[in-house]
C-alpha positions as CSV (number, residue, x, y, z in Angstrom):
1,X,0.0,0.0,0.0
2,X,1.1,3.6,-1.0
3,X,1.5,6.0,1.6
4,X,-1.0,8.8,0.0
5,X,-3.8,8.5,2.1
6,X,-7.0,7.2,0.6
7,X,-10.2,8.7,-0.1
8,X,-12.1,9.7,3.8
9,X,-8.6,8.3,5.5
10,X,-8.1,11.6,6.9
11,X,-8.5,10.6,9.9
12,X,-6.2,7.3,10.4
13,X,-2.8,8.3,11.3
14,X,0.3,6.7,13.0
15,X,0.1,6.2,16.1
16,X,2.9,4.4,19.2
17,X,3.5,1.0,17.5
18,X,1.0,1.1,14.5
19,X,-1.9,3.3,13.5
20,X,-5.1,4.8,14.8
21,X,-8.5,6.0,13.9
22,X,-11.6,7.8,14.9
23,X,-15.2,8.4,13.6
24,X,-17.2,11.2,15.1
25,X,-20.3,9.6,16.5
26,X,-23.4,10.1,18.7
27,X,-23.3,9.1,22.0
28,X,-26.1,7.4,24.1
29,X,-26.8,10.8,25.9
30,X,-27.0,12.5,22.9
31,X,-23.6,14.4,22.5
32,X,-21.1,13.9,20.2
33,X,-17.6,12.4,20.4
34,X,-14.9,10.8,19.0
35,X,-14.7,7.1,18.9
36,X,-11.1,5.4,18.1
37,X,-9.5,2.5,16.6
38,X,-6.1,1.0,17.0
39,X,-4.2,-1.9,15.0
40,X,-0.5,-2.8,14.2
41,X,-1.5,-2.1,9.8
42,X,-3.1,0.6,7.9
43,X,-5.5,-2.2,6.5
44,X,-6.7,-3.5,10.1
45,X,-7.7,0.3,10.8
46,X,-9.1,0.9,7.7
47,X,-11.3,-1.8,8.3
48,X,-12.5,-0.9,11.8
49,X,-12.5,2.7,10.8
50,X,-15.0,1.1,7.8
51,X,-16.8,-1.2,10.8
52,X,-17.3,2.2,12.9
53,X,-18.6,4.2,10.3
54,X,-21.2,1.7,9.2
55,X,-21.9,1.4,13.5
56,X,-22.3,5.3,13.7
57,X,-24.8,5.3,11.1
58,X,-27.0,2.7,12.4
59,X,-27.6,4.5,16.2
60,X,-26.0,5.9,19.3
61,X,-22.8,4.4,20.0
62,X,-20.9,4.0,23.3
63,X,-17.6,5.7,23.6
64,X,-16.4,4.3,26.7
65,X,-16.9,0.6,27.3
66,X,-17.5,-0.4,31.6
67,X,-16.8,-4.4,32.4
68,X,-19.1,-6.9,33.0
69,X,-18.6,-6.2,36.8
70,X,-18.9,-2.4,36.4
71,X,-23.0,-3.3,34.6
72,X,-24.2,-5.4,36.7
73,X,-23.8,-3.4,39.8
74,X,-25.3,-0.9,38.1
75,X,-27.9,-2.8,37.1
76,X,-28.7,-4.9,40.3
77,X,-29.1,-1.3,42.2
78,X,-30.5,1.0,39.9
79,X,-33.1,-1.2,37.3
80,X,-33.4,-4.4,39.7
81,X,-33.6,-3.3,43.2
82,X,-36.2,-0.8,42.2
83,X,-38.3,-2.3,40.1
84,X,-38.7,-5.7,40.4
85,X,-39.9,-7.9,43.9
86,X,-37.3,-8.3,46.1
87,X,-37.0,-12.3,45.8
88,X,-35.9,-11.7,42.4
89,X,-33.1,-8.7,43.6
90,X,-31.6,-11.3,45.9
91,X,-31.7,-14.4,42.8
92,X,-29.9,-11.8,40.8
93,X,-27.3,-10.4,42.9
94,X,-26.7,-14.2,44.7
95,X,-25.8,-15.2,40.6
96,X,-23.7,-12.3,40.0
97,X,-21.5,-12.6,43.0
98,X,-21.2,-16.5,43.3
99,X,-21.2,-17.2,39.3
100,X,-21.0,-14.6,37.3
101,X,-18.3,-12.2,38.4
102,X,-15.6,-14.6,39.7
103,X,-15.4,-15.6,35.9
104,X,-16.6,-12.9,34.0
105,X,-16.5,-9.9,35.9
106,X,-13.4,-8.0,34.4
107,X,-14.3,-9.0,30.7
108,X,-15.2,-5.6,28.4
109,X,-18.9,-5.5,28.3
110,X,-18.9,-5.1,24.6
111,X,-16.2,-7.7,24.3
112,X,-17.8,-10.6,25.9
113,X,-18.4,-12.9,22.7
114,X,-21.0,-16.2,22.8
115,X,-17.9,-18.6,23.2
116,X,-17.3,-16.8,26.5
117,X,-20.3,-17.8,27.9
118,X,-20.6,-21.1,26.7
119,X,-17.1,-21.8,28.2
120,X,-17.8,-19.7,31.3
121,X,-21.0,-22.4,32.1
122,X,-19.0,-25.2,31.1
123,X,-16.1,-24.5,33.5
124,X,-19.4,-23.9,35.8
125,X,-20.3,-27.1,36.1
126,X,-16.8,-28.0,37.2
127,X,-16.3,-26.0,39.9
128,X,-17.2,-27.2,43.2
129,X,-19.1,-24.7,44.9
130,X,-17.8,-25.5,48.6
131,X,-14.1,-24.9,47.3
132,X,-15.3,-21.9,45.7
133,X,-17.0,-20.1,48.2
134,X,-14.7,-21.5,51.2
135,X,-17.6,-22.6,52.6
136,X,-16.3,-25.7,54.5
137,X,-13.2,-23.3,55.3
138,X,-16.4,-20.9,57.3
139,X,-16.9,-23.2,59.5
140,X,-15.5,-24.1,62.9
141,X,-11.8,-25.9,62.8
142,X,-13.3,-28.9,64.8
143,X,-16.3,-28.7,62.1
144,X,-14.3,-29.1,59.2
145,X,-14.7,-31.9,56.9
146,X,-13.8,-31.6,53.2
147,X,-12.4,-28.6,51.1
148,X,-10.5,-26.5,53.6
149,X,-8.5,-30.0,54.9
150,X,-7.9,-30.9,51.4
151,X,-10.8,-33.6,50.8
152,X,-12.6,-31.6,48.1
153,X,-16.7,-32.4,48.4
154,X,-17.4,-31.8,44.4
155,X,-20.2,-29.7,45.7
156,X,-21.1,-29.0,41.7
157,X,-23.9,-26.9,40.9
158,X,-27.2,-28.3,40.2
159,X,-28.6,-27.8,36.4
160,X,-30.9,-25.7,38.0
161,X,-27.9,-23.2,39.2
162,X,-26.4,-23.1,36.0
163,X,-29.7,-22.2,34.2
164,X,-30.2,-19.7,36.9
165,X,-26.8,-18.0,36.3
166,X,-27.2,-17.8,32.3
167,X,-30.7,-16.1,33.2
168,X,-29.3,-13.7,35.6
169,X,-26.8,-12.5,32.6
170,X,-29.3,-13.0,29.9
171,X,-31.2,-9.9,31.9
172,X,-28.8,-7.9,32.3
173,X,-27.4,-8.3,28.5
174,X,-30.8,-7.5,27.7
175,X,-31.1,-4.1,29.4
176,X,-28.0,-3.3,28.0
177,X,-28.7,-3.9,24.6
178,X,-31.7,-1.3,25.2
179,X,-29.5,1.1,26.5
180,X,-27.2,0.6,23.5
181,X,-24.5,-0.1,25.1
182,X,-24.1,-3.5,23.5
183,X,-25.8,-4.4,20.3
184,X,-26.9,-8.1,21.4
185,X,-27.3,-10.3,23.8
186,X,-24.4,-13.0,23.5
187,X,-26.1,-15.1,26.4
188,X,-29.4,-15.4,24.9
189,X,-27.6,-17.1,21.8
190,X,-26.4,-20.1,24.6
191,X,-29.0,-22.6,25.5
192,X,-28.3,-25.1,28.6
193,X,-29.7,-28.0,29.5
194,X,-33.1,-28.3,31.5
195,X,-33.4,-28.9,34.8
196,X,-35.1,-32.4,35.5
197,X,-38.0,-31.9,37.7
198,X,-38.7,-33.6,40.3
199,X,-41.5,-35.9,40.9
200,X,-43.4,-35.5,43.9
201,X,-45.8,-38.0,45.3
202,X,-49.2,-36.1,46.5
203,X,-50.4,-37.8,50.0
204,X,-53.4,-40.0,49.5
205,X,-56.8,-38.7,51.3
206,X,-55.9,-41.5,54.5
207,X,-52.3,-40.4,54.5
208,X,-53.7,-36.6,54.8
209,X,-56.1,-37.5,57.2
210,X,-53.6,-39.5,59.3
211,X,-51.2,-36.5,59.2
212,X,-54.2,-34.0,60.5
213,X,-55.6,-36.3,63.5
214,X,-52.0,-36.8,64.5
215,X,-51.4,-33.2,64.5
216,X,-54.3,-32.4,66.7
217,X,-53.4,-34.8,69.0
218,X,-50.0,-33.0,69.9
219,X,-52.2,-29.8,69.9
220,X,-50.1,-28.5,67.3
221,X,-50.2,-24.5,66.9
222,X,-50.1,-25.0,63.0
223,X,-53.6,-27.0,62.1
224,X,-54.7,-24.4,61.2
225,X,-52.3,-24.0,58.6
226,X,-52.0,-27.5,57.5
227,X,-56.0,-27.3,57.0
228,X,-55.5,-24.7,54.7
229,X,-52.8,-26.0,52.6
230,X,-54.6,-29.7,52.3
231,X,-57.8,-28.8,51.8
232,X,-57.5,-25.4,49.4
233,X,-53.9,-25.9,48.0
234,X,-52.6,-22.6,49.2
235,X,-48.6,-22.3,48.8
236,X,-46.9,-21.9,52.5
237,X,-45.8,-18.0,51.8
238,X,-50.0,-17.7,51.2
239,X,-50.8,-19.3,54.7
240,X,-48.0,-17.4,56.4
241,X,-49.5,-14.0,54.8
242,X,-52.8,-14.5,55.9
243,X,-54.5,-12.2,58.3
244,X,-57.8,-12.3,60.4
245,X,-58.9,-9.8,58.5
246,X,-58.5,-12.3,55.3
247,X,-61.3,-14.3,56.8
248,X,-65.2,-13.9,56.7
249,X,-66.6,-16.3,58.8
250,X,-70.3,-15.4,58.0
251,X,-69.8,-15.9,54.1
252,X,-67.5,-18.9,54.8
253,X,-64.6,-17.1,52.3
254,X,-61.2,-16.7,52.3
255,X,-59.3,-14.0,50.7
256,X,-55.9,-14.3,49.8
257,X,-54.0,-11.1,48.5
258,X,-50.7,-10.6,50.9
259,X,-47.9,-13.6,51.6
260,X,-44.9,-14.2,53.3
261,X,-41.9,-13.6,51.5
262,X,-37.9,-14.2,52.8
263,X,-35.3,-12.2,50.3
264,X,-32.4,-12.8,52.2
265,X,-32.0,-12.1,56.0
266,X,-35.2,-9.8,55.6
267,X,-39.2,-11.2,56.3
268,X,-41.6,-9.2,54.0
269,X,-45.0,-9.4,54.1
270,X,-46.1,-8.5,50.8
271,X,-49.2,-8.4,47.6
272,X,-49.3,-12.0,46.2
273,X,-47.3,-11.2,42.4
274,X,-49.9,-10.5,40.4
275,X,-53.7,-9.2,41.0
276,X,-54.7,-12.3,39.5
277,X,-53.6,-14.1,42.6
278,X,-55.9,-12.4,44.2
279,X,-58.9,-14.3,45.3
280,X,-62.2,-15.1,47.0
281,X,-61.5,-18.9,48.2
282,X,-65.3,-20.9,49.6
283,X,-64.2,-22.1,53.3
284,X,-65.4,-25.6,53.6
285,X,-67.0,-26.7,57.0
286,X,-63.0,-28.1,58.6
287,X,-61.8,-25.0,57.4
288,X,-63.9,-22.6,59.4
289,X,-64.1,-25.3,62.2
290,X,-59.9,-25.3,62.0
291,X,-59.8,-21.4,62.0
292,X,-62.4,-20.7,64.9
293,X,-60.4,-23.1,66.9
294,X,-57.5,-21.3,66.1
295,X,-59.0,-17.5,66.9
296,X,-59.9,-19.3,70.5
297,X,-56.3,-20.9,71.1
298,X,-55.0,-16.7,70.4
């Protein structure tokens, strides 16, 4: 290649050990600024000076690049913690810090490329989680056991973790693609293996039965509660949630709108998710029997 500069190559010149480039561009915020390119040749710069032109022309770009680290803080305390219930703010941030940021944390946002990922989950799964987190190393000398004496547990994570983790950064990819500062979501593009569920045998009507006179027998505080749950199938945050003021003994109803959540150290008592949770529930006679019993015992 000739040294005459080609035509729009104004703006590559030499620069340290090669050459550098930059495209004036629009910024997320609005303003305008330079955005540079470096290689060792002429011809690499050309060609992202090309790549940055054809970038600038299609939106805002980012001029200044933070780590994967750097996003999801900001994105766990100003779009998660805000916004969404605070179960899912402690799912997030628990991925981030256990999974996500001991492996990916200091990789360029804008750099992080789908074969990251996928290797980032596959070293995952090989990682024991008790060597990882010095958890056995937490405990007590005299209570020690595996990892911190050398005896590793393979404490692996579950399917279930690892699909948890590639959700967490699927999120946060995804709010950054609509803030443009990334223009898609690499994580998205990975797919991981379903978690096996589990299957649970339901109690027969004798086996519930059995489990309700023996209960009243100990005078247990809770049949109330166990009532509740065998006879109307209400989840255990529902029960915990209810008040009196959730019961109408004259119309036999029950109405469940508030539950008991736990998001970390803290006990909420919060709306059921959605409005459609809400409802009017018919008390059938052991229910209201269960319940007065209850209101007498308090």
């Amino acid at each position: 290649m000739s040294g005459k500069r080609g035509n729009g190559e104004g703006s590559i010149y030499p620069y340290k050990n090669g050459y550098a480039a930059y495209v004036w561009v629009t910024k997320p915020d609005g303003k305008r600024a330079r955005k540079y390119a470096y290689g060792k040749t002429r011809e690499e710069v050309h060609e992202k000076w090309l790549n940055l032109h054809a970038e600038a022309k299609k939106g805002p770009v980012a001029t200044r690049h933070r780590t994967v680290a750097a996003f999801l803080s900001y994105w766990l305390d100003s779009v998660v913690k805000p916004n969404l219930a605070p179960l899912t703010y402690v799912s997030y941030e628990g991925c981030f810090r256990l999974y996500i940021a001991p492996h990916l944390g200091s990789k360029r946002l804008d750099r992080l490329t789908v074969r990251d990922v996928r290797e980032w989950l596959t070293k995952l799964e090989a990682v024991c989680q008790c060597c990882a987190q010095s958890k056995d190393a937490k405990r007590a000398p005299t209570r020690r056991k595996c990892c911190a004496i050398g005896e590793c547990c393979e404490a692996y994570p579950s399917r279930r973790v690892i699909q948890a983790a590639r959700d967490a950064l699927r999120a946060a990819l995804t709010h950054a693609v609509t803030e443009e500062e990334i223009s898609k979501n690499v994580a998205s593009l990975v797919k991981v293996p379903k978690p096996r569920r589990r299957r649970i045998k339901p109690w027969s009507v004798a086996e519930a039965s059995q489990f309700l006179t023996d209960a009243a027998a100990r005078d247990d505080h809770l049949v109330a509660a166990w009532v509740l749950v065998l006879c109307l199938g209400l989840r255990r945050g529902e029960v915990l949630g209810l008040t009196w003021k959730s019961v109408d003994f004259e119309r036999g109803e029950l109405y469940v709108d508030h539950q008991i959540q736990r998001a970390g150290r803290e006990i909420l008592h919060r709306e059921t998710k959605t409005e459609d949770s809400d409802d009017f529930l018919p008390l059938p006679a052991l229910c209201l029997k269960a319940l007065r019993m209850r209101r007498a015992q308090q």
